[in-house]
N, C-alpha and C positions, 0 to 999 in steps of 0.2 A: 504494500500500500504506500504511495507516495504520501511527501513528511510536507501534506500542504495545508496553508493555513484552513481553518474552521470556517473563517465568516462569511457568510452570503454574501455575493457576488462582490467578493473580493478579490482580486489581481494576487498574485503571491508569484515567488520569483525563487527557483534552485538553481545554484550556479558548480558545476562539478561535483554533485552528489554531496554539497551542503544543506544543511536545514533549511524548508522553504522561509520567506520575510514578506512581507507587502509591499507593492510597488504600487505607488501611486496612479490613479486614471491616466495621468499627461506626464510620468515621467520615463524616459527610453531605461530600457534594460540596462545599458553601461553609466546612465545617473545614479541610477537605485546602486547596482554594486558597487560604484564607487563611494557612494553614499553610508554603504554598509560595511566598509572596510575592504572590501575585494575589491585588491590594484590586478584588477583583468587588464592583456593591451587594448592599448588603445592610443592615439595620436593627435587625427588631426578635430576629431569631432563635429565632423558635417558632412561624413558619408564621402570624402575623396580620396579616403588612403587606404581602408579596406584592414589595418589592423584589428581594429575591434571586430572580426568574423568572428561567429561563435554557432554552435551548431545546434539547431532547436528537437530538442527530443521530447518533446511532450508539451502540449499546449496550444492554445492558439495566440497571436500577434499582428498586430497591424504595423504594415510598413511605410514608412514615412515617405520612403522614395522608393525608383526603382533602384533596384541592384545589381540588375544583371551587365551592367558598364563594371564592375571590378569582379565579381564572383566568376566563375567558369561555370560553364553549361554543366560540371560534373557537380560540385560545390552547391548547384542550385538544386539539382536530381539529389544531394545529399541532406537537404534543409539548412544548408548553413544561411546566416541571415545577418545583418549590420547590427552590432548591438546601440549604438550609437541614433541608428534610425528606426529601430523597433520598438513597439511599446507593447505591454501584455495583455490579452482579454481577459486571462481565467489563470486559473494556476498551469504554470511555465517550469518547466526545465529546460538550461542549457548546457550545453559543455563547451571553453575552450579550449580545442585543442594544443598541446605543446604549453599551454600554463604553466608556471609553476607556481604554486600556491603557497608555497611555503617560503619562496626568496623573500628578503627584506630590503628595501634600498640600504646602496651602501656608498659612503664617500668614499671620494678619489680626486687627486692631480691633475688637469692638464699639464704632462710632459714636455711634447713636443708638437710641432704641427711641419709637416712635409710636403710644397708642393710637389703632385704627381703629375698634374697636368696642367692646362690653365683654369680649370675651374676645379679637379679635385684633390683633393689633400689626403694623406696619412697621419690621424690621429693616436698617440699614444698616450695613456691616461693609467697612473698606477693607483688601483685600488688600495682602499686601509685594512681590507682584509681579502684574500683569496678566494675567487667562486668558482665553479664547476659548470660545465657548457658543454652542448656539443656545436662542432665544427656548421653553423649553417646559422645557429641561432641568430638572436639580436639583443640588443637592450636597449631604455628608453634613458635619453640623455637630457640634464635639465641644469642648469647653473646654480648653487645649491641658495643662493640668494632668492628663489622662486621670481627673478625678473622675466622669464618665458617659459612658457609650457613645454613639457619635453617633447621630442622628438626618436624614433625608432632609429634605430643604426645595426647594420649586421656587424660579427666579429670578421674583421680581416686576417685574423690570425689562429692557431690553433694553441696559443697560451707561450706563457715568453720562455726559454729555454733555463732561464737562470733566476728569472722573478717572477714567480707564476701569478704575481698582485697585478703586472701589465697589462694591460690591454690593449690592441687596435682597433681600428676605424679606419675607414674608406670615406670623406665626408662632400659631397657634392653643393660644391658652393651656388645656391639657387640664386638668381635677382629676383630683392626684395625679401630672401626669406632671414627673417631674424635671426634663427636659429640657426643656421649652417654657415650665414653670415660672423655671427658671434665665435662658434669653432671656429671659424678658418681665421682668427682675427690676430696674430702673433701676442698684441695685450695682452691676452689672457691668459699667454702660459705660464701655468704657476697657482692660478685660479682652481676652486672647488667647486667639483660637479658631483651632481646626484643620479646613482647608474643604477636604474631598476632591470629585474630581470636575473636570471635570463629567460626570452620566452619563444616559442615558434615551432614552427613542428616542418621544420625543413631542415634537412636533415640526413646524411647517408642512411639507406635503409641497406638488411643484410641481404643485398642483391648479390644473384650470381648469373652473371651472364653479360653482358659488351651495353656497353652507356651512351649516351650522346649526354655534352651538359652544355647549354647554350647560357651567353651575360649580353649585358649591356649597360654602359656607363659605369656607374658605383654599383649594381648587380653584380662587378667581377668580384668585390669583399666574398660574401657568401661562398661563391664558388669558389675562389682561391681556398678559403678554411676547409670547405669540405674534401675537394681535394687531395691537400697538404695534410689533412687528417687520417686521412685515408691510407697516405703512406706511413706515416710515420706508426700509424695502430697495424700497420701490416694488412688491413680487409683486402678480404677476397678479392675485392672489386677490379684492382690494382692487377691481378692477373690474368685480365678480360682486357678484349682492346674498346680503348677510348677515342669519341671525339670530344672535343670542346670547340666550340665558337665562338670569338670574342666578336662582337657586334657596335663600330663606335662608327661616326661620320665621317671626320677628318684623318689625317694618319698623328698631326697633334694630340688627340684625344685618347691614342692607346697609352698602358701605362704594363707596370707590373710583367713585361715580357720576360724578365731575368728571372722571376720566380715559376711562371710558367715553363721554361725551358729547364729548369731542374727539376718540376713536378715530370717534364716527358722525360727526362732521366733515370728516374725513381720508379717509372711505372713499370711492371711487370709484365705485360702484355704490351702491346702496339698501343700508342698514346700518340692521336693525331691531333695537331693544332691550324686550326686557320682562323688569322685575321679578318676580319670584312669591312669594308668603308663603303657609307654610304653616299656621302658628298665628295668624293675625291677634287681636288681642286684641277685643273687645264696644267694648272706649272708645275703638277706634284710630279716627282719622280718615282709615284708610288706604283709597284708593280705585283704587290699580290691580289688578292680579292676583293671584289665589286660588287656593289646591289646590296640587297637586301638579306640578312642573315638568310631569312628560309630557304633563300635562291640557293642556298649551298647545304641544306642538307643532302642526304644519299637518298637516292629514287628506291635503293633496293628495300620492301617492306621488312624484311626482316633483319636488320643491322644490328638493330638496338632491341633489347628487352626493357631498358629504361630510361626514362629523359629529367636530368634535373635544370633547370631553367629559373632565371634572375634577370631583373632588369625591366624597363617601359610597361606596362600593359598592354599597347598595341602589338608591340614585338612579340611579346608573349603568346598573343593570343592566336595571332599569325602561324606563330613556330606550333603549337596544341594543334590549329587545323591542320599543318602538314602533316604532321606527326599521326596524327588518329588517322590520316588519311592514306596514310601508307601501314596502317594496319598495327601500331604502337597500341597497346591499350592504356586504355586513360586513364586508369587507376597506378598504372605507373610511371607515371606523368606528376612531378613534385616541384611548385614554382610557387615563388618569392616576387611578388608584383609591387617594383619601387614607383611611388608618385612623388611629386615635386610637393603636394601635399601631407606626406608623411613624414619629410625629412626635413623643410623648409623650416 
């Protein structure tokens, strides 16, 4: 018997097989739990970044907007829903997935700030105490002064070799966005931030059999850590051959090649990399690959058993139609949809 409230037609609210609570007529599912003490993700809070997805198991809800611009056609056949833009009829269950319920914010340093390109940086930030991750996750970054809202960031790295308190970031300097503005800002290294997390459910799964893993822009963070995880934990994975696609405009805009080139050294199997530019300039000297990432996936249906994919939501959504279409099934199918919204 679900643990929901008594009262006539009252709203009540379980979040990850917590005790149900009451959510008000007009207040969204991610008000009420932040309300109630459950730090669920969440980002930009008006439905543009799509962190706060949470997966409706029980109840009814009224949606504020539509959602099917960030969700994927699978995500939508699975009930996941915006907690940010939903509100409860009746008594509600949700879960989300990759939470961790039990993490506490914790301070940290800004170290250093490194540009990688002309708009993205490597952030290194040492925690006051040590947390545990896997390679794909994210956390929410905020300036411990509470002068902006935080912001979602993946790990760039798979933990520091000699200070496991370090951390990385990949941080994509947006115009106009405060937040990635303020990281990338040299002032502030030295400054106190607040790093919740870690949370996300992206993530190497125990696959066995040959990958494709597609990025774009600050989408390579993720990929780089899952990766670079991968070898260093020895997975299986590593002894399947790989593609990876890195997907930028300019040939300015790649970065991180030097660590890509020792992840296809490390790999165990054939480990293929192709660059792709979508703006190549008339003057560039640039002579590998053109168009559109999906333009370079393999025709052959059966290459890949599984696709891990970061970066734009148009990109992505693009790379899922080919991919399903050459016969990849969609459940293993694992993407990380960066908005300008969720990092800004």
């Amino acid at each position: 018997m679900w643990p929901f409230s008594s009262k006539q037609h009252q709203a009540s609210l379980s979040i990850n097989g917590s005790d149900a609570f009451d959510i008000g007529k007009k207040e969204t599912i991610l008000d009420a739990a932040l309300r109630q003490g459950f730090h669920v993700p969440h980002s930009c809070r008006v439905g543009g970044c799509g962190t706060c997805k949470c997966k409706l198991k029980h109840g009814k809800v009224r949606e504020l907007t539509d959602t099917s611009y960030l969700l994927s056609k699978q995500e939508l056949q699975e009930n996941y829903i915006l907690a940010c833009q939903t509100r409860a009829k009746d008594a509600v269950v949700v879960d989300f997935p990759g939470w961790n319920k039990t993490a506490k914010p914790v301070s940290g340093k800004l170290l250093t700030i490194e540009e990688l390109t002309h708009d993205i940086f490597e952030l290194t930030i040492e925690l006051e105490e040590a947390i545990s991750f896997l390679p794909g996750q994210y956390m929410r970054l905020s300036p411990a002064d509470g002068s902006l809202p935080a912001r979602c960031y993946s790990f760039a790295n798979v933990g520091h070799p000699e200070n496991p308190k370090i951390i990385s970031f990949f941080i994509r300097r947006v115009e106009g966005g405060n937040m990635s503005n303020w990281l990338t800002d040299p002032a502030h290294i030295g400054e106190t931030l607040i790093a919740e997390g870690p949370n996300g459910e992206f993530y190497l799964r125990d696959i066995d059999g040959p990958a494709i893993f597609i990025a774009g822009g600050s989408g390579l963070a993720p990929i780089l850590s899952v990766l670079e995880g991968a070898i260093e934990k020895s997975h299986k994975v590593i002894f399947h051959d790989a593609l990876f696609l890195f997907g930028a405009r300019e040939q300015r805009d790649l970065y991180a090649l030097d660590r890509i080139e020792k992840i296809r050294q490390g790999w165990g199997g054939h480990f293929a990399f192709k660059a792709v530019l979508s703006a190549v300039q008339e003057d560039s000297d640039w002579a590998g690959a053109v168009g559109m990432v999906t333009e370079h996936i393999p025709d052959t249906p059966t290459s890949f058993n599984h696709a891990y994919l970061c970066g734009p939501p148009p990109m992505l959504d693009a790379a899922i139609d080919v991919l399903v279409s050459r016969q990849l099934n969609e459940t293993n199918i694992y993407l990380d949809k960066f908005s300008d919204q969720s990092s800004s």
